[in-house]
C-alpha positions as protocol buffer text, in pm:
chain_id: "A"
residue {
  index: 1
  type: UNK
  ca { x: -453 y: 1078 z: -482 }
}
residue {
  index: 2
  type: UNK
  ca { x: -643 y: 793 z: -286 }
}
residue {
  index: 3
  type: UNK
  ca { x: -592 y: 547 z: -487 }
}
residue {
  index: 4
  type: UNK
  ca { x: -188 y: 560 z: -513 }
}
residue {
  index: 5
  type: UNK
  ca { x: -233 y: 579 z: -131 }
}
residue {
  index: 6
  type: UNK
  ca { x: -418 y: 251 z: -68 }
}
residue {
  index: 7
  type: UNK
  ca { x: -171 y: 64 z: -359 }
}
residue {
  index: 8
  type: UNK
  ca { x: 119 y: 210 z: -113 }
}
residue {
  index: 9
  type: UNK
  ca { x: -28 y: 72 z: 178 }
}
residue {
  index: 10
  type: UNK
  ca { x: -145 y: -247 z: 73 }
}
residue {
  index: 11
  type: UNK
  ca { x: 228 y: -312 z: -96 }
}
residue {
  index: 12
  type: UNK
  ca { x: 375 y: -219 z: 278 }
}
residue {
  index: 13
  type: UNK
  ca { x: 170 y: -431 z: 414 }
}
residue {
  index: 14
  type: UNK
  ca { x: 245 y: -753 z: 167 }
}
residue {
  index: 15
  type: UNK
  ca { x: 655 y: -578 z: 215 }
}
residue {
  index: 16
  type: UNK
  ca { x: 623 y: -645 z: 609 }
}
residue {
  index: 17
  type: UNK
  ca { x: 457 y: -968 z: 602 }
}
């Protein structure tokens, strides 16, 4: 359940830049 987590972030982050 980390893992999904830090893909989610890390593709919101990419989304907003």
């Amino acid at each position: 359940m980390g893992l999904l987590f830090i893909v989610m972030l890390q593709k919101l982050c990419q989304d907003v830049t």
